[in-house]
C-alpha positions in Angstrom: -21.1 -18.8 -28.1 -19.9 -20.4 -24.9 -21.7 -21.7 -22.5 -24.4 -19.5 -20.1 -25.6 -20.6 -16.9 -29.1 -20.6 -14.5 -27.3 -20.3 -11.2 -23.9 -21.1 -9.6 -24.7 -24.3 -8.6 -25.5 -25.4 -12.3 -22.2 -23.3 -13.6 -20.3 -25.5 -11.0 -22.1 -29.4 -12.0 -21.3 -27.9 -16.0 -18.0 -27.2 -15.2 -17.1 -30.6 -13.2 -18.8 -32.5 -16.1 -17.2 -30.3 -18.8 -13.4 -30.4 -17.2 -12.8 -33.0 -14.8 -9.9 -34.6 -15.1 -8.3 -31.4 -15.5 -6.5 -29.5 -12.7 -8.6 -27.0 -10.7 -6.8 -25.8 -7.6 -3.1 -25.8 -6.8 -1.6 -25.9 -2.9 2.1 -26.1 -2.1 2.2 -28.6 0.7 6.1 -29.7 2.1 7.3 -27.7 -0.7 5.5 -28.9 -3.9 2.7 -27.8 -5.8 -0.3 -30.5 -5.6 -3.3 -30.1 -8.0 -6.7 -30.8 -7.6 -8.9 -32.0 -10.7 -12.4 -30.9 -11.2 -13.9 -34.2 -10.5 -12.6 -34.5 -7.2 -12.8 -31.0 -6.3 -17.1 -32.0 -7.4 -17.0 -35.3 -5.2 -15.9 -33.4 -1.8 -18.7 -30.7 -2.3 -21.3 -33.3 -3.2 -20.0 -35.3 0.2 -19.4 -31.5 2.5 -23.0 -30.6 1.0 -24.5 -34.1 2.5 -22.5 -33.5 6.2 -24.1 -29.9 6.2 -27.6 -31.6 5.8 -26.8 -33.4 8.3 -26.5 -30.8 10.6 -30.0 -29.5 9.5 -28.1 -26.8 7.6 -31.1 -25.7 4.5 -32.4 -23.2 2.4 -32.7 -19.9 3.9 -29.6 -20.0 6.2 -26.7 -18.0 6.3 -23.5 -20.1 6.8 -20.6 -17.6 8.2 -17.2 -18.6 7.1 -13.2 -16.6 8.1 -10.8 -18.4 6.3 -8.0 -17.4 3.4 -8.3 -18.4 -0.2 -8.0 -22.5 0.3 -9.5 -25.0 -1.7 -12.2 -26.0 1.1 -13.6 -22.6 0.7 -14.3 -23.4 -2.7 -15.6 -26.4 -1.2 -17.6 -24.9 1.4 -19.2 -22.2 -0.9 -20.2 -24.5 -3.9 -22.4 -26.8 -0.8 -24.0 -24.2 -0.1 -24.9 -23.2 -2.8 -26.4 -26.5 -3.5 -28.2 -26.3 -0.4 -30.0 -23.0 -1.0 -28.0 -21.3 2.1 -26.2 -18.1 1.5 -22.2 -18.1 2.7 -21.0 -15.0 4.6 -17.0 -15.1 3.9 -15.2 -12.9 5.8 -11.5 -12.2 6.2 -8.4 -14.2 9.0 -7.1 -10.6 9.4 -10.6 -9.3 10.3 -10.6 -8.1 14.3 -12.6 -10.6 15.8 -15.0 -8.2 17.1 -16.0 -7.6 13.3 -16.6 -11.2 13.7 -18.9 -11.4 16.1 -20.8 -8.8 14.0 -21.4 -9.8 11.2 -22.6 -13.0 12.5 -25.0 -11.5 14.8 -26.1 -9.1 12.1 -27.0 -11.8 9.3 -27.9 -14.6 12.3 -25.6 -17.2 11.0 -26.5 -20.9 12.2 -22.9 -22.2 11.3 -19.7 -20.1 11.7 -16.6 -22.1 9.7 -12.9 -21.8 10.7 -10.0 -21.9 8.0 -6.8 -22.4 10.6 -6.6 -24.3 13.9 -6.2 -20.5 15.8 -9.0 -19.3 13.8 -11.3 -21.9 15.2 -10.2 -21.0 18.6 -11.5 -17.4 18.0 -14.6 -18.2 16.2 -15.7 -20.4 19.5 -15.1 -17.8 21.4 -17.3 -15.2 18.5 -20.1 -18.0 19.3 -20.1 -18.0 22.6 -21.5 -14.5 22.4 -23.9 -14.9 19.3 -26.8 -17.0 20.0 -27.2 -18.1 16.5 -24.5 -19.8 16.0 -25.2 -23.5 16.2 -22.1 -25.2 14.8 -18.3 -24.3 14.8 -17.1 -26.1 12.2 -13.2 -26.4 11.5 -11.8 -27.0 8.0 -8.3 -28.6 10.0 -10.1 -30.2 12.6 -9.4 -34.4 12.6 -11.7 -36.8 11.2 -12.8 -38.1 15.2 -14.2 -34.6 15.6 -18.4 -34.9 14.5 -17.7 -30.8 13.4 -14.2 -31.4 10.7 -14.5 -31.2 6.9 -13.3 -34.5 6.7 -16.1 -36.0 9.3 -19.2 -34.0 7.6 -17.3 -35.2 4.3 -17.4 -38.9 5.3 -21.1 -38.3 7.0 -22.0 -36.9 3.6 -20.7 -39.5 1.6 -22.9 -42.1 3.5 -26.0 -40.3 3.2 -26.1 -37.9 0.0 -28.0 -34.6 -0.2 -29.3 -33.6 -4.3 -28.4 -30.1 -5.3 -31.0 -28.0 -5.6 -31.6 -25.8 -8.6 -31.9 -22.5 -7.0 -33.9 -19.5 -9.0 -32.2 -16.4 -10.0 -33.9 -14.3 -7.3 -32.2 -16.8 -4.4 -29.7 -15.5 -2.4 -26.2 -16.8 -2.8 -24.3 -14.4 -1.0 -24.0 -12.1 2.0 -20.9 -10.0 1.5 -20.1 -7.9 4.0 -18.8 -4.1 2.8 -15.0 -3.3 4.1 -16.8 -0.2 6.6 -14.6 2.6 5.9 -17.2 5.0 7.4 -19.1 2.7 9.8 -20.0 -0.7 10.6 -19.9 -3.1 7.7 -22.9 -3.5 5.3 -24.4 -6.6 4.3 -24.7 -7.0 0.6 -27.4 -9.4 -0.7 -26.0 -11.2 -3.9 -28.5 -13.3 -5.2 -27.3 -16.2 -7.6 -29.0 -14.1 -10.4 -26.8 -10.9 -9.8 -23.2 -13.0 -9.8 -24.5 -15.2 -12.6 -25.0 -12.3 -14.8 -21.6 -11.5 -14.5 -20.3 -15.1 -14.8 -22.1 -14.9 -18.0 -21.2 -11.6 -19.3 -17.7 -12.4 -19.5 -17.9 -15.6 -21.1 -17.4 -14.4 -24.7 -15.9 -11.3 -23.7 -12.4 -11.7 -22.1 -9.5 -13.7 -23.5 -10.0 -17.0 -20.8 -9.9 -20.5 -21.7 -9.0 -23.6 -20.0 -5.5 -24.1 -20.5 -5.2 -20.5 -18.6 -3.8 -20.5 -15.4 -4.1 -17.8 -12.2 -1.9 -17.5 -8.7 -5.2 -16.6 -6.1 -4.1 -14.3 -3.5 -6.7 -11.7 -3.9 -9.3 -12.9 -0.8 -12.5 -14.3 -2.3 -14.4 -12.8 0.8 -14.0 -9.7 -1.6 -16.0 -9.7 -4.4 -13.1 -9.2 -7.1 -11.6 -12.3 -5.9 -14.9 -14.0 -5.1 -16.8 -13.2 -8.5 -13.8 -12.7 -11.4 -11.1 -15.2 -10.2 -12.8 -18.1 -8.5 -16.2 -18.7 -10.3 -15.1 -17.2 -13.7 -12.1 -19.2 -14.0 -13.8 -22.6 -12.5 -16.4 -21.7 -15.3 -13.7 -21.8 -18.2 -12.1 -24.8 -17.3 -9.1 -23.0 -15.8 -6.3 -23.5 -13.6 -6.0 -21.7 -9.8 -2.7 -22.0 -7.6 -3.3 -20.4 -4.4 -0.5 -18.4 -3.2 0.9 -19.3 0.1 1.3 -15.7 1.4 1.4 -12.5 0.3 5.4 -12.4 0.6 5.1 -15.2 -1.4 3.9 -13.9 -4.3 6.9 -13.6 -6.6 8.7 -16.5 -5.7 5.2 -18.1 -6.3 4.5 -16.6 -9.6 7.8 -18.1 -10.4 6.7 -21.6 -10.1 3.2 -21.5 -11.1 4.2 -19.3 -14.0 0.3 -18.5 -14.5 -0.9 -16.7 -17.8 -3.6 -14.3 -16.4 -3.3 -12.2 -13.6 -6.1 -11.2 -11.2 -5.2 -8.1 -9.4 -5.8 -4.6 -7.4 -3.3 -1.8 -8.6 -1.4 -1.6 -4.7 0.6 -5.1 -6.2 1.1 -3.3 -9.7 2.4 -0.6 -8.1 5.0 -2.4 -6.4 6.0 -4.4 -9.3 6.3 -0.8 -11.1 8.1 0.8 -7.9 10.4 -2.7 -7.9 11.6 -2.6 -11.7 12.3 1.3 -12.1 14.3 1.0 -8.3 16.3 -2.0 -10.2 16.7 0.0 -13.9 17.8 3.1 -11.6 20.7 1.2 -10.8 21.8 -0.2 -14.0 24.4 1.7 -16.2 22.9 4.7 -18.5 22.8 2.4 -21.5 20.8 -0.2 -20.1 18.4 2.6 -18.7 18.3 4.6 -21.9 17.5 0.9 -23.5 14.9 0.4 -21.0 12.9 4.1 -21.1 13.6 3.7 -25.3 11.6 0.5 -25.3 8.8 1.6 -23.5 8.2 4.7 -25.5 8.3 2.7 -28.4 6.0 0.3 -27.3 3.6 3.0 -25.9 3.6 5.0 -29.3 2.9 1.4 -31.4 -0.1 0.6 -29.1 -1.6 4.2 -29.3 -1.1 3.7 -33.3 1.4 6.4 -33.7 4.9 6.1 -35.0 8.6 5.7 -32.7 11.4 7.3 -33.7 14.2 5.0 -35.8 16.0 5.2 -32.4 13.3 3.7 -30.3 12.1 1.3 -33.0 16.2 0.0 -33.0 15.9 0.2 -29.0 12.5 -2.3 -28.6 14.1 -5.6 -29.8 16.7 -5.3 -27.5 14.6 -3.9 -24.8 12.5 -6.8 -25.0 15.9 -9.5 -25.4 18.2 -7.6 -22.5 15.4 -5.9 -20.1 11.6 -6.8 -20.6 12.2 -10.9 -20.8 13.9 -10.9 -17.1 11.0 -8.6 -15.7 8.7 -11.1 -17.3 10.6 -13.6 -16.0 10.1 -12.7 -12.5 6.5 -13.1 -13.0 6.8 -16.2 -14.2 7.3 -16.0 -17.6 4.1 -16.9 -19.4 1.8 -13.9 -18.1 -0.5 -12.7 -20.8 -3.1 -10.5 -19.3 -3.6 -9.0 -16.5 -7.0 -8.1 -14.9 -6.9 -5.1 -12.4 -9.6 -3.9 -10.4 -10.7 -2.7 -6.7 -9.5 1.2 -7.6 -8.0 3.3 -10.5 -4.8 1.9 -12.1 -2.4 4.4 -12.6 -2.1 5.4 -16.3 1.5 5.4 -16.2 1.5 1.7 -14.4 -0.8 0.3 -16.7 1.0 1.6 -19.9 4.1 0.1 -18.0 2.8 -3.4 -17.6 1.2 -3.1 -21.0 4.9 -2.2 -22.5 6.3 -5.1 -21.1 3.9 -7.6 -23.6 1.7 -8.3 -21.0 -1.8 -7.0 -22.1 -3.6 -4.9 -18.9 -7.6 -4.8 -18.8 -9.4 -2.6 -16.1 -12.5 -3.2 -15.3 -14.9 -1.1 -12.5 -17.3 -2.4 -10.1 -18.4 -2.7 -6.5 -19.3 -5.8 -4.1 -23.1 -4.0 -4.9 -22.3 -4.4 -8.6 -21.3 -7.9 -8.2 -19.3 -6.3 -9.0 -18.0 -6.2 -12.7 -19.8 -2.8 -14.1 -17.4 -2.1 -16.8 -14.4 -3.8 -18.4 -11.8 -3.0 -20.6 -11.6 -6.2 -23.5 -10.2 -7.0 -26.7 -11.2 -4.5 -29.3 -12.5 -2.2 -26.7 -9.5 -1.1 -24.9 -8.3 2.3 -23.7 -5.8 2.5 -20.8 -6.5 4.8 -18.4 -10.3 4.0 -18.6 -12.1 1.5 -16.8 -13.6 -0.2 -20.1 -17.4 0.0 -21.4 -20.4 -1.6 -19.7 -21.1 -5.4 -20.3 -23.7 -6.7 -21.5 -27.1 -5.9 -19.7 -25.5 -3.2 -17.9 -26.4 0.7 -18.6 -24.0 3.9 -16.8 -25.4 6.9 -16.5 -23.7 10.0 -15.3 -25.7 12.0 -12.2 -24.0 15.8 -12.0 -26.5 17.0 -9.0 -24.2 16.5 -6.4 -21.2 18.2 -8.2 -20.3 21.8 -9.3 -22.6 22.6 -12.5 -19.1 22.9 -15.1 -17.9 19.3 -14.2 -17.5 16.8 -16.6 -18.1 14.4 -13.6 -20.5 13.5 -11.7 -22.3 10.3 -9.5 -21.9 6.9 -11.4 -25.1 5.2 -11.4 -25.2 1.4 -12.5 -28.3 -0.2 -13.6 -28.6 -4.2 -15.1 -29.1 -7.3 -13.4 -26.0 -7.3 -11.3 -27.4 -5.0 -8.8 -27.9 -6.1 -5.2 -31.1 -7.1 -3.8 -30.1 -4.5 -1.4 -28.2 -4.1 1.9 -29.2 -7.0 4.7 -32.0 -5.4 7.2 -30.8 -1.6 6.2 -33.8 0.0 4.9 -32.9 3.5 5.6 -29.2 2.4 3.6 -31.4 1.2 0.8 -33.4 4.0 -0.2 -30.2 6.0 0.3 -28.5 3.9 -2.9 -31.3 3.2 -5.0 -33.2 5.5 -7.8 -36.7 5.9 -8.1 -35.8 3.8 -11.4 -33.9 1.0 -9.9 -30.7 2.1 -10.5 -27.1 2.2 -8.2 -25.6 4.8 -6.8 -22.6 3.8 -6.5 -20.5 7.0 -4.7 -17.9 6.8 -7.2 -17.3 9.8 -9.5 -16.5 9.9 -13.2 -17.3 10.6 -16.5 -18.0 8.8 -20.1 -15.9 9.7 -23.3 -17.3 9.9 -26.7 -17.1 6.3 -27.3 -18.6 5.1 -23.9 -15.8 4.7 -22.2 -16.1 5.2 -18.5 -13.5 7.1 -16.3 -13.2 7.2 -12.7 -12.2 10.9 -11.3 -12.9 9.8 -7.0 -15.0 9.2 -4.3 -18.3 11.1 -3.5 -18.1 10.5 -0.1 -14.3 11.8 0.1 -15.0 14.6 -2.1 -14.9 18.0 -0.6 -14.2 21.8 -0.4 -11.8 23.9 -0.1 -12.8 27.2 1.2 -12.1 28.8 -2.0 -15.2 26.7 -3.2 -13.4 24.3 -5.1 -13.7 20.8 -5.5 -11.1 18.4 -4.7 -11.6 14.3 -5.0 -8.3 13.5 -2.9 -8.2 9.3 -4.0 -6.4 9.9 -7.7 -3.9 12.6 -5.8 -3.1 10.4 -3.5 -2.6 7.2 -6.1 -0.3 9.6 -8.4 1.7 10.5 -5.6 2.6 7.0 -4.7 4.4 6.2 -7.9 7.5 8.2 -6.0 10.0 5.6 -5.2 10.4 7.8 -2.2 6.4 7.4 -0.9 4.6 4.4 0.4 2.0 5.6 0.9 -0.2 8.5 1.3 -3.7 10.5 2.1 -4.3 14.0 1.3 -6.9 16.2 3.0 -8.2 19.8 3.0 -12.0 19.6 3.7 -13.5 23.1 4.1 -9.8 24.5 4.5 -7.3 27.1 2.8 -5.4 24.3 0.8 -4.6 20.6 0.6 -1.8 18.8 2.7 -1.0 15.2 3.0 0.1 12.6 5.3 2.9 10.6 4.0 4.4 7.3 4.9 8.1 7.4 3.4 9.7 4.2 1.2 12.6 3.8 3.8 14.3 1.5 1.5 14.6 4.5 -1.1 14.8 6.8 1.7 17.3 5.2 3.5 19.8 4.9 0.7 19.6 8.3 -0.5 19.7 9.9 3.5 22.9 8.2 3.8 24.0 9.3 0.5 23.2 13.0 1.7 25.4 12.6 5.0 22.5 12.6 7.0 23.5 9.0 8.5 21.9 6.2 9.7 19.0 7.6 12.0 16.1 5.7 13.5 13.2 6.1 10.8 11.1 8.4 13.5 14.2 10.4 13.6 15.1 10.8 10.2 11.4 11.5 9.5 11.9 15.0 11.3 15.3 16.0 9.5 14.8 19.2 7.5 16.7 18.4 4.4 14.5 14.7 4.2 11.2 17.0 4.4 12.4 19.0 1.4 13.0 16.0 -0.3 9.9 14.2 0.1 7.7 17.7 -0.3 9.9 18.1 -3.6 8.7 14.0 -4.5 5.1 15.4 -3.9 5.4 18.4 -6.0 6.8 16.4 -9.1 4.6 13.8 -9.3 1.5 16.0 -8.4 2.4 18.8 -10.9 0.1 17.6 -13.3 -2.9 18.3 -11.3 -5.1 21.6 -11.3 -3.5 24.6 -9.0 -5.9 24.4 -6.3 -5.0 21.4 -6.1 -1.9 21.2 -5.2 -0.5 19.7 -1.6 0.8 22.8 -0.3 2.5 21.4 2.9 3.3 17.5 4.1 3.6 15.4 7.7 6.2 12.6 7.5 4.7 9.6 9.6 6.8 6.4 10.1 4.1 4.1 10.8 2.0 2.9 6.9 -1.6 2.3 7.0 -2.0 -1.6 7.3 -5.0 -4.0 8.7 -3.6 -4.7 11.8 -3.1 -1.0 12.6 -7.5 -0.9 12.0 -6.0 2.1 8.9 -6.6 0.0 6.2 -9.5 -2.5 5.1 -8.8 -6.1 3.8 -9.6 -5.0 0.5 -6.6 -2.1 0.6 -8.8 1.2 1.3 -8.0 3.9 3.5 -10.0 4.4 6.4 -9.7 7.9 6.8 -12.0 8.2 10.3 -9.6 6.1 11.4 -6.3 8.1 10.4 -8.1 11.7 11.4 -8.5 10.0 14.6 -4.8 9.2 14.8 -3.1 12.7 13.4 -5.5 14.8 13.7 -3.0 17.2 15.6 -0.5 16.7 13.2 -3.0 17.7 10.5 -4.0 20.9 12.7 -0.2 21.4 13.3 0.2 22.0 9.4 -2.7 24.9 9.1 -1.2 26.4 11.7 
């Protein structure tokens, strides 16, 4: 049995003792990788824990912090937890007004910057938050009382002991992405994220010769709870990307062996290889698309043809090696999480030797609910429960001949609840303590749980039917030809869909068709790309129920991204926000 731990601050001191001489976290500074061991990464929290005391930082406060994945967040969240205060991470690519906030909301005494211009916006965020008491600056230099490396040296003169906080203790405030509203506060307790930590430990494939490239943010709780404190809890290995248009060349010379990820980066890596393979002579693609089925039929347990069991070999020689290559060549699993994987992705990545396990959760959940895991595995599910945790399936909110309904979570992951939201609280919680997540689905025969959308995005067409828009809108992405996509038809005749064209497919092939080389808001309104791209949408959404189906389409240049305010750090669609934008474009198409 491996190791289970109290609280995060004893999983950390276990982990330091256990591993530390070993690397911990990788940076690429003047263009090499530099590791940090265990044992120092332990000395610079015990010293940043100290210079917090110093400050008159304790137990009971909330210490703010916007910063990317960096090895003094680590830092930062490991002293605080050793001080009994509660971090509140949130995101560089946050509007600063989200800031300002969430600060004020949870009535955080310290706010912590990542990046020299970061700091310059979080003085101005405190400047209007009467809280705040420190701005403190991870790059600041040593002569300045509020830099890591003063409260470091501060700390080092005059220690602070760890305390040895109880389960019930709150370790983190994690702020909800606020698709609908103004984020929500999510009171993780050191109980609730332990559990997980603990859960896992015999349960996925992890061990301390594993290695991960970070660039999922841990101010999400994927990141937060599955990548950083489960891997520092198995002795593993963390090279933080330098960007996200880094990733590949970083995954080249990291070459990590797990892989912790939402499916938008799968997608691409999908989209990527079968753009590439498209290209290739027809014997290299026949090779290719031979190899996979043969691989998809052994792992199912049923039997290839003598073609495709000639093909895989050299599949695996000639094609798969150089696409594992690209990822750096020693990639064994691959964790996916934050929203439904694609079946047809996952069997992809799972074709190419690299093992794919989905999991389900939310930052409420802690968020791992369910998980996919050696010997209980079933692509296109989101895994069983784990340990301590129950599903059940609520149909009162859904028509009485689903198979789906709510997703209700119970175990001791849950949430103490959301921060000073009482009326948001009753809303979420059963009568029996349970979850309600919002998330619809259903459990197979063997308790395998599938996720079929969004409650809160569900609606109906006037007809009366149904429609959950979220696994529409993820099949119809896997056109080379769309980037991205939201369908819509609440309380209307039929569905349509706003789509953001691929213009590096679309280019290509507009140029192939004669059509030349128009500006992209131009070519957006040509009549024979609309056919095209409605004709994308009908083949990859043919498998889909009839009333379903995405009877007409509005080409839009511009994709939903974070700066644009359509798009949350953790990849979801803020649809308030896009209705806002096209809603006469929307109109336009029902007329």
């Amino acid at each position: 049995m491996a190791d289970k731990f109290k609280n995060l601050v004893d999983m950390f001191q276990q982990s330091v003792k256990k591993y530390g001489p070993q690397q911990l976290f990788g940076t690429k500074r003047d263009g090499q990788w530099q590791w940090s061991t265990f044992a120092e990464i332990g000395k610079q929290v015990d010293d940043l824990r100290g210079g917090l005391a110093s400050l008159g930082i304790k137990a009971g406060d909330n210490v703010a912090v916007v910063s990317n994945n960096r090895e003094e967040w680590a830092i930062l969240a490991y002293a605080c937890y050793g001080l009994g205060a509660a971090l509140v991470p949130m995101y560089e690519a946050q509007n600063p007004k989200e800031w300002e906030f969430i600060t004020d909301d949870c009535k955080a005494v310290a706010l912590v910057a990542g990046s020299a211009k970061v700091f310059e916006g979080c003085k101005k965020v405190a400047e209007k938050v009467p809280y705040i008491k420190h701005v403190i600056g991870m790059e600041l230099p040593e002569s300045d009382p509020l830099s890591f490396a003063a409260l470091m040296k501060k700390g080092a003169e005059k220690p602070s002991t760890p305390l040895d906080p109880e389960p019930n203790e709150v370790a983190c405030l994690i702020y909800t992405s606020g698709t609908t509203g103004n984020p929500k506060g999510v009171i993780l307790s050191h109980g609730n994220i332990i559990s997980n930590v603990n859960a896992v430990q015999d349960m996925l494939p992890i061990g301390s010769d594993d290695r991960s490239l970070s660039f999922l943010p841990w101010a999400h709780s994927f990141g937060h709870t599955c990548e950083l404190h489960v891997m520092l809890s198995k002795g593993a290995s963390i090279a933080l990307a330098e960007a996200v248009d880094k990733i590949i060349a970083n995954l080249a010379e990291v070459q990590p062996t797990l892989l912790f990820s939402v499916p938008r980066i799968f997608n691409r890596v999908y989209d990527t290889v079968n753009k590439r393979i498209a290209g290739r002579p027809a014997i290299i693609q026949a090779l290719f698309h031979a190899g996979m089925r043969c691989a998809t039929k052994r792992r199912k347990g049923e039997s290839p043809t003598f073609g495709e069991t000639l093909a895989h070999p050299l599949a695996k020689k000639l094609v798969f090696s150089k696409i594992v290559a690209l990822l750096g060549g020693r990639l064994k699993y691959a964790f996916s999480g934050g929203a439904a994987l694609s079946k047809e992705v996952a069997e992809f990545i799972d074709g190419l030797g690299i093992t794919v396990y989905e999991g389900y959760g939310l930052t409420e959940t802690s968020p791992i609910a369910t998980a996919n895991r050696p010997n209980a595995h079933k692509i296109g599910s989101v895994g069983k429960p784990i340990s301590d945790v129950k599903i059940i399936i609520d149909k009162t909110q859904t028509s009485a001949d689903a198979k789906d309904g709510e997703i209700v979570v119970y175990g001791p992951n849950i949430m103490q609840g959301y921060f000073n939201r009482p009326d948001e609280n009753k809303a979420v919680f059963t009568d029996d303590g349970g979850f309600r997540t919002g998330d619809l689905g259903y459990l197979d025969g063997e308790g395998f749980l599938y996720i079929t959308g969004r409650l809160k995005e569900l609606y109906k067409l006037q007809n009366g039917k149904y429609v959950a828009p979220a696994p529409l809108e993820e099949r119809v992405k896997l056109s080379p030809f769309i980037a991205n996509c939201m369908v819509y038809g609440d309380n209307r005749l039929f569905n349509i869909a706003l789509i953001v064209p691929d213009f590096s497919t679309l280019k290509p092939w507009a140029q192939e068709q004669g059509i030349g080389e128009a500006a992209e808001d131009r070519l957006i309104e040509n009549p024979k790309v609309k056919e095209q791209m409605q004709a994308e949408v009908d083949k990859f959404a043919a498998e889909f129920k009839g009333f379903e189906e995405i009877k007409k389409i509005a080409l839009i240049p511009e994709d939903f991204t974070t700066e644009n305010g359509m798009m949350t750090p953790s990849m979801k669609v803020k649809r308030r926000v896009v209705m806002e934008k096209y809603g006469p474009k929307i109109e336009q198409l029902y007329k």
